[in-house]
C-alpha positions as a printed Julia matrix, in Angstrom:
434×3 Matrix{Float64}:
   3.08  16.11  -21.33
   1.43  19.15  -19.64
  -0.23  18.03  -16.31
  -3.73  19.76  -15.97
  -5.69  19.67  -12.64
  -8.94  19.03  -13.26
 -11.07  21.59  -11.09
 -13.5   19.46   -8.41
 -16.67  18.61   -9.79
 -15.18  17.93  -13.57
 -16.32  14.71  -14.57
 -12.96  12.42  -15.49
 -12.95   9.58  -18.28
 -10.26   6.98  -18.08
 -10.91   6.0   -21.8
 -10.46   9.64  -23.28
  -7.49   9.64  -25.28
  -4.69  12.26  -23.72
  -3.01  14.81  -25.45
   0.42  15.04  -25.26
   0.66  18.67  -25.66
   5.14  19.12  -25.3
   5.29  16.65  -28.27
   2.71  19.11  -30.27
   4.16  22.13  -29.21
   7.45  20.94  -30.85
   5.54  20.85  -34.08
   5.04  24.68  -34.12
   7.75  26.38  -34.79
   6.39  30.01  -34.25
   6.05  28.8   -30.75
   9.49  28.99  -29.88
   9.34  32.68  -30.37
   9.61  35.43  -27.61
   7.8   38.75  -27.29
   9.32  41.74  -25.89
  11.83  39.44  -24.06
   8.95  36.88  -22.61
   8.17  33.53  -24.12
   5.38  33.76  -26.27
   1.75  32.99  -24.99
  -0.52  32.86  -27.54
  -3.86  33.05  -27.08
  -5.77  33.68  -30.1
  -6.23  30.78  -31.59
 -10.21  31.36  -32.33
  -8.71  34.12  -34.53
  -6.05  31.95  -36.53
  -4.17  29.39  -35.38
  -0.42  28.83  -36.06
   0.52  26.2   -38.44
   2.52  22.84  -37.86
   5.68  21.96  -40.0
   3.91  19.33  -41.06
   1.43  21.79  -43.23
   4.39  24.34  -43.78
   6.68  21.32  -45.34
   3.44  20.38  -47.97
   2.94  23.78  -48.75
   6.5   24.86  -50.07
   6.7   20.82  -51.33
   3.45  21.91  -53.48
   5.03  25.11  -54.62
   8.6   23.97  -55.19
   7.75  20.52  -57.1
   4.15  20.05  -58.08
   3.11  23.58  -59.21
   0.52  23.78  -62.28
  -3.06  24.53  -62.77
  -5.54  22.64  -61.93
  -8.52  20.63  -64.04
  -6.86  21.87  -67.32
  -3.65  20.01  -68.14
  -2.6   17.16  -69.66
   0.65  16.98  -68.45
   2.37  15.93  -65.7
   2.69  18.81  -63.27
  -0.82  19.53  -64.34
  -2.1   15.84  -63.06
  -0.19  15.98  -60.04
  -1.57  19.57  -59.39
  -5.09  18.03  -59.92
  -4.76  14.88  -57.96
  -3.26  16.95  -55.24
  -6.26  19.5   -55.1
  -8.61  16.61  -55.4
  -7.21  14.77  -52.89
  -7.59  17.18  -50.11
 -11.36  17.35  -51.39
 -11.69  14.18  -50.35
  -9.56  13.93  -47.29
 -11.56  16.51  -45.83
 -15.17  14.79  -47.08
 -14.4   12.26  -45.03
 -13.05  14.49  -42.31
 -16.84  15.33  -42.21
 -18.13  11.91  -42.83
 -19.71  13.57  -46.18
 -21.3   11.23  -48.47
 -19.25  12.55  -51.53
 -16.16  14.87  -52.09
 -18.53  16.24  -54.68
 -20.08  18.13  -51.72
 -17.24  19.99  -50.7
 -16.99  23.16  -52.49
 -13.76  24.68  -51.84
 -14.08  28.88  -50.94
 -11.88  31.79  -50.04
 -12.68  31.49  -46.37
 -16.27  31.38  -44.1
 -17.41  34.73  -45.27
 -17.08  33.58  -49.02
 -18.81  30.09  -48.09
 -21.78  31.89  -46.85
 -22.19  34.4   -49.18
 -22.62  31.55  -52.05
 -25.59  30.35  -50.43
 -26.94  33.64  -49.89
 -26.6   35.0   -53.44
 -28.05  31.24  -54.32
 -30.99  32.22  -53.1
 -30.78  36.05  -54.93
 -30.02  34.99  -57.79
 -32.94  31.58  -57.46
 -35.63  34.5   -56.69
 -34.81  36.69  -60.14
 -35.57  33.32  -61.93
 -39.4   32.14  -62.61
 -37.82  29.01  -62.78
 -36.1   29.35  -59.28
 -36.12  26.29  -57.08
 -39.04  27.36  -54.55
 -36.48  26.29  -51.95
 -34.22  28.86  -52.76
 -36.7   31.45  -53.73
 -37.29  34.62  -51.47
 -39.4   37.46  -51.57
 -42.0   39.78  -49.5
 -43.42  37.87  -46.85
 -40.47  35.04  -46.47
 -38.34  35.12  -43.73
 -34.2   34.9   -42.82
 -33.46  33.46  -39.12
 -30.37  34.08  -37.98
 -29.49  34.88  -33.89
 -27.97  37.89  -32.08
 -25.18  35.58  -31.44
 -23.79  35.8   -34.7
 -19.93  36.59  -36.19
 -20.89  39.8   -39.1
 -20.35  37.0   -41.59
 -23.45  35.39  -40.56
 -25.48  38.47  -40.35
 -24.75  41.22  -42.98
 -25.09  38.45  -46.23
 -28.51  38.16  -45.01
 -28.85  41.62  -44.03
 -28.28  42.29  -48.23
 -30.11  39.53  -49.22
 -33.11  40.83  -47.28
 -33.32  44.05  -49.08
 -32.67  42.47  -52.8
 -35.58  40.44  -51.83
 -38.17  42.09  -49.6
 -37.71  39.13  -46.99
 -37.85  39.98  -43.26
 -34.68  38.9   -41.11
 -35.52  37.63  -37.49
 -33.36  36.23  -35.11
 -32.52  34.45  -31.92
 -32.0   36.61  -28.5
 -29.11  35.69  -26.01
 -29.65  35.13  -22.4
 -27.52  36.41  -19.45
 -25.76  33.01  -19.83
 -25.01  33.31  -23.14
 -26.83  30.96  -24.2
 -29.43  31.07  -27.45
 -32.58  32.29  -26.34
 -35.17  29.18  -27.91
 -38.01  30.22  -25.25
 -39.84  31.63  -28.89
 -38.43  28.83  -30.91
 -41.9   28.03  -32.58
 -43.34  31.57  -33.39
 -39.69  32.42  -34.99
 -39.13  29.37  -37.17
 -42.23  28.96  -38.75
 -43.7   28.21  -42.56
 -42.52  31.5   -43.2
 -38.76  30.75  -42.73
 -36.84  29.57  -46.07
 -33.31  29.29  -44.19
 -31.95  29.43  -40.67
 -28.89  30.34  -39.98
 -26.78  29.87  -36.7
 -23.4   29.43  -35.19
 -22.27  26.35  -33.68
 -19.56  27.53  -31.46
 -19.31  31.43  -30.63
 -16.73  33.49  -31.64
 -16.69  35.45  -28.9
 -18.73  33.95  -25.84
 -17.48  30.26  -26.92
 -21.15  28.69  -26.15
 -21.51  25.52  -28.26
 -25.39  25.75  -29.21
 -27.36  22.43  -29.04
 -28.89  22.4   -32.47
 -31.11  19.71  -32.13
 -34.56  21.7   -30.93
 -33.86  24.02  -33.82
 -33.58  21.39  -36.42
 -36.65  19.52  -35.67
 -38.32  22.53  -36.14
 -36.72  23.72  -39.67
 -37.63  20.63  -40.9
 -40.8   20.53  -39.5
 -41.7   24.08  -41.35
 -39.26  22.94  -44.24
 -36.91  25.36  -44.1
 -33.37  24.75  -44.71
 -30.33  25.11  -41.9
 -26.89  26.55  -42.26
 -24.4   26.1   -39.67
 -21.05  28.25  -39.34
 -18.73  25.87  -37.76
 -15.71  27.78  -38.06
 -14.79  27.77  -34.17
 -16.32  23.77  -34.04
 -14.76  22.22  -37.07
 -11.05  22.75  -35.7
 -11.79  21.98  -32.14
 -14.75  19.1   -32.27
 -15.42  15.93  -33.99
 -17.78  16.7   -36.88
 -19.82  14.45  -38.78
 -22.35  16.16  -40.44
 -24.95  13.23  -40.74
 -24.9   13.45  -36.97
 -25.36  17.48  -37.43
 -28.27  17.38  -39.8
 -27.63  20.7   -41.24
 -28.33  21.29  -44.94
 -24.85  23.35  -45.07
 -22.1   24.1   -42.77
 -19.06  26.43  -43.72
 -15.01  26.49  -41.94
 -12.07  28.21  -42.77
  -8.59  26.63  -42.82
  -6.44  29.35  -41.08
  -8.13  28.51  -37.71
  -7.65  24.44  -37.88
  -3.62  24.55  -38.65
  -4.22  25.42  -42.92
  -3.59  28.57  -44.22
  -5.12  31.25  -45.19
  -6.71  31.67  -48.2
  -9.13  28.48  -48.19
 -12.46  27.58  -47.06
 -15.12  24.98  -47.35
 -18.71  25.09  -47.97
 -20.06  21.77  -47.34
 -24.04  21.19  -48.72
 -25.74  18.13  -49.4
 -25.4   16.87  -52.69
 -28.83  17.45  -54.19
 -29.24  21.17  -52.54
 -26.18  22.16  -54.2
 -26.7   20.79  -57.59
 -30.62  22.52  -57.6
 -28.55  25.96  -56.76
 -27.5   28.46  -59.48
 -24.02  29.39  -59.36
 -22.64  32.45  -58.19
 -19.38  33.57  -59.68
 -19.06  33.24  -63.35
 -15.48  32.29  -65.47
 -13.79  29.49  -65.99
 -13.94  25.81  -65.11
 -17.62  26.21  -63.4
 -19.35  25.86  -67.26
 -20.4   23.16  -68.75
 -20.79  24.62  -72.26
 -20.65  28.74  -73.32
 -21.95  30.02  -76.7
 -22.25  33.49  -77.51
 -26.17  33.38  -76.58
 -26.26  31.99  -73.7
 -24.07  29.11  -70.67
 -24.85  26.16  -68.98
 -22.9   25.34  -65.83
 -21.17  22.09  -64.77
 -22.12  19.91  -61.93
 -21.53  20.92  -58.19
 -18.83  21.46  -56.9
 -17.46  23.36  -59.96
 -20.15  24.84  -60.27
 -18.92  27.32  -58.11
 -15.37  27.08  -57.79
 -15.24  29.81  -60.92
 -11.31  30.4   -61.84
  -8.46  29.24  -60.77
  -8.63  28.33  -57.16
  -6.74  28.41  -54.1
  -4.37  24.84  -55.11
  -0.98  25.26  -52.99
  -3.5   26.33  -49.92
  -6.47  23.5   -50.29
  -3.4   20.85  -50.49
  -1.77  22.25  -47.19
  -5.65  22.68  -46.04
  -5.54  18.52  -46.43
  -2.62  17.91  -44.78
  -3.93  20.38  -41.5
  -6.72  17.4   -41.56
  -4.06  14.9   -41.59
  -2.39  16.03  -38.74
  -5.75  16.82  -36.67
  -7.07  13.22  -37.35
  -3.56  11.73  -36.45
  -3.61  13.62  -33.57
  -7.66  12.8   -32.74
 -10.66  14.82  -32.62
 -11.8   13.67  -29.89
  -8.05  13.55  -27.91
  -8.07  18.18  -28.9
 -11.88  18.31  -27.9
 -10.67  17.05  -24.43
  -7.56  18.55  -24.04
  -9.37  22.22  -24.63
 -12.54  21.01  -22.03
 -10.13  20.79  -19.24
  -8.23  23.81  -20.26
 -11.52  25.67  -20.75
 -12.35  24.38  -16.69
  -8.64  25.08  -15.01
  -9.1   28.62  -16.94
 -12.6   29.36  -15.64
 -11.3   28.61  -12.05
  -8.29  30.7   -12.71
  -9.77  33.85  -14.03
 -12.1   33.32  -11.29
  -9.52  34.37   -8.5
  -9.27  37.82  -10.35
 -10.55  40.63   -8.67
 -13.03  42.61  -11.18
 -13.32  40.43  -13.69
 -16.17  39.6   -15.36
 -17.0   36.45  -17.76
 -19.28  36.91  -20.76
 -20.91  33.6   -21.76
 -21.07  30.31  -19.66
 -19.22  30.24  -16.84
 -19.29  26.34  -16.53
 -17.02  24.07  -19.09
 -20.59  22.21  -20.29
 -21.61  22.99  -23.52
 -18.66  25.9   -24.35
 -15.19  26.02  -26.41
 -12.34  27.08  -25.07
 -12.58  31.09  -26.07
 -13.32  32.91  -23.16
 -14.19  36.6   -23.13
 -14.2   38.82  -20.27
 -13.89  42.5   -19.02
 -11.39  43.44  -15.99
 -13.14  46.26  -14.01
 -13.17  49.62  -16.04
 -10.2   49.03  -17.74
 -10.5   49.13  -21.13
  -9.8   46.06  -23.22
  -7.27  47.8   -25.67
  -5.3   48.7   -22.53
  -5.53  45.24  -20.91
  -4.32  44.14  -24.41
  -1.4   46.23  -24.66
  -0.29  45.77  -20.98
  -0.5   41.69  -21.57
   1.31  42.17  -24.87
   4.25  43.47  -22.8
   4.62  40.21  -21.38
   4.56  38.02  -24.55
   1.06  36.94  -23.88
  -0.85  37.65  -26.65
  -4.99  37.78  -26.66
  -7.37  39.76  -28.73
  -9.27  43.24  -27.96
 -12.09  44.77  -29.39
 -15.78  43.55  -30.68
 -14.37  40.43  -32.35
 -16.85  41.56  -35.68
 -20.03  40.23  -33.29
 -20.71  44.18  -31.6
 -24.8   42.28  -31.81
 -22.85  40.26  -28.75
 -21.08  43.34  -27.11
 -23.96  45.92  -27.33
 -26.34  42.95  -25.59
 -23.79  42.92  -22.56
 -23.71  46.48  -22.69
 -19.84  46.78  -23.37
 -17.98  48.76  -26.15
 -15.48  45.42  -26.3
 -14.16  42.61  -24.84
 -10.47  41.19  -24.02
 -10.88  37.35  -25.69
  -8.61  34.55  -24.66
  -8.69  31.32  -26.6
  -7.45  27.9   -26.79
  -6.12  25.39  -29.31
  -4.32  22.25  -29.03
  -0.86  23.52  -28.25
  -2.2   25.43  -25.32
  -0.88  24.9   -21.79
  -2.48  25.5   -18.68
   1.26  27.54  -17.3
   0.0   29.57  -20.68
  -2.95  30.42  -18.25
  -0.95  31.08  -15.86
   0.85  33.42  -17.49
  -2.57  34.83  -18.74
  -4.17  35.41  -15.18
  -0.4   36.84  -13.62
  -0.44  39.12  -16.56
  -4.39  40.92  -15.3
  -2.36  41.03  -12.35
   0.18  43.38  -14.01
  -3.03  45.31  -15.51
  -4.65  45.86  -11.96
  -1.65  47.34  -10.74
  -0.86  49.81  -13.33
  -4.35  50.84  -13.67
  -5.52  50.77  -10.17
């Protein structure tokens, strides 16, 4: 097991359960890999993370014994296809602590998950019979924040101009923290949906929701939460999270790509109208006219993603055998030992909170006037491998004044000797650019 000094002043639990992070490591086998002669030191995890053998074994298994369609078969690969697919609908349900698998709608990725709720509410407001929750139009209002990834900002962007609402959002303060200082005149009986992240993309803050909620359901809005940087990293139980919808993606909690989830509560998605038309999301068709089935077909139009939801359930078997709460800790110390360690290096600058309380472990930062595509390349030299650019949130970057960012980010087969390598490696960049 990797030994991690805590930095002084880092509260220590006795009863937190430990990581042992050579055992995991063995479980990877891209991980074994070396770049341009170094070991490989990956970190850029909040962009996809690598996949265990354990999800790479179910995923050819699926493909090489089980593969059918699913929801339309009577025979036997067909059932096992279905009861596979269904499966990991409910594996991850009560990954969530969700009521019902019927709330999990399975998507392409984040991006698709939020764009079903957004063209919800389009398509709600062309209908006089539109829910009035869903319904938008001059004078109604989007709230989203200025910390957002472009998935949680141009869907609402569009939907704003099919539908004459105004979008407002959340500032970010020097901290990078969300701004709530206007909480009340920005969510107010005017709002029909608020929007946020729970863990940044690119500054790593973890937002407190709680303030927020109160007050959408005190103007009775409705709350979406993107928890693609939480759900692979935290414990999530979405009772506990109050939201009306959150959205992940399986590439960056050890699935593959290809799959997402939109979870809503049961009663908000069955009052939507779906989004994609086709197969499997009807209940009957004539030549006049459709009705649609119950959610979560409803809009799961087509054949879906089958080989990748099955390996997205057995990612969530691995993460809960592992522990939630066992990752969660493993990446707050990481997240402190790193913040101490990039704090020894000359010009560099941290973007978001520079304490391990209330932050992931993605940390983005800018090393003097160097800039971050040639810190990149220098660092991918030595095997370590981090991510450049404006990590689709340039809101974030044009706030801190900055074209880009370098990003370095943490999963659950990080070590801190991967820091090491990390901070040695700015080292390298100082010297060939001072």
């Amino acid at each position: 097991m990797t030994s991690i000094a805590i930095p002084s002043g880092m509260p220590q639990y006795d009863d937190v359960p430990r990581l042992d992070v050579a055992r995991v490591r063995a479980d990877f086998p891209i991980l074994d890999r070396e770049i341009n002669g170094h070991p490989l030191v990956y970190l850029d995890s909040a962009n996809t993370s690598h996949k265990p053998r354990q999800v790479l074994d179910v995923l050819g298994e699926h493909y090489a014994r089980h593969n059918a369609n699913v929801s339309r078969s009577v025979h036997t690969l067909g059932t096992e296809a279905t009861e596979a697919y269904e499966g990991a609908r409910a594996k991850i349900a009560a990954f969530l602590n969700a009521s019902s698998p019927d709330e999990v709608v399975f998507t392409k990725n984040s991006t698709e998950a939020i764009n079903i709720v957004a063209y919800a509410f389009s398509n709600a407001s062309l209908r006089p019979d539109g829910d009035p929750r869903f319904r938008l139009g001059p004078g109604d209002e989007v709230v989203i924040s200025e910390m957002e990834h472009h998935s949680n900002i141009v869907p609402w962007q569009l939907l704003c101009e099919r539908t004459g609402a105004t979008l407002r959002w959340f500032p970010v303060t020097d901290q990078g923290r969300l701004d709530e200082s206007g909480l009340d005149d920005l969510v107010t009986e005017r709002t029909k949906i608020v929007s946020l992240v729970h863990m940044s993309n690119i500054l790593g803050t973890v937002n407190a929701t709680s303030r927020i909620t109160a007050r959408v359901r005190e103007v009775g809005a409705l709350l979406l939460l993107d928890c693609s940087q939480s759900v692979p990293h935290l414990p999530i139980d979405v009772v506990d999270l109050d939201a009306d919808y959150i959205v992940f993606t399986g590439h960056k909690m050890c699935g593959p790509t290809g799959i997402g989830v939109l979870w809503g509560r049961g009663e908000l998605l069955a009052a939507m109208p779906p989004v994609f038309g086709g197969g499997s999301m009807i209940e009957t068709v004539t030549m006049a006219r459709s009705t649609f089935a119950a959610p979560p077909a409803r809009f799961e139009a087509g054949t879906p993603p089958i080989a990748e939801a099955v390996a997205l359930g057995a990612a969530v078997d691995y993460l809960t055998g592992i522990g939630m709460p066992a990752i969660q800790w493993h990446e707050k110390e990481l997240t402190a030992y790193a913040l101490e360690a990039l704090g020894s290096v000359r010009d560099l600058r941290i973007f978001g909170p520079t304490v391990p309380v209330g932050r992931g472990g993605t940390i983005s930062f800018a090393l003097g006037d160097v800039h971050p595509h040639d810190v990149g390349q220098v660092l991918d030299s030595l095997g370590v491998q981090v991510r450049v650019g404006h990590h689709c949130a340039k809101p974030v970057c044009s706030r801190f004044g900055v074209p880009a960012m370098t990003r370095a980010s943490f999963y659950l087969y990080t070590t801190t000797e991967e820091i090491d390598a990390l901070v040695a490696g700015l080292e390298q960049v100082r010297k060939v650019f001072d």
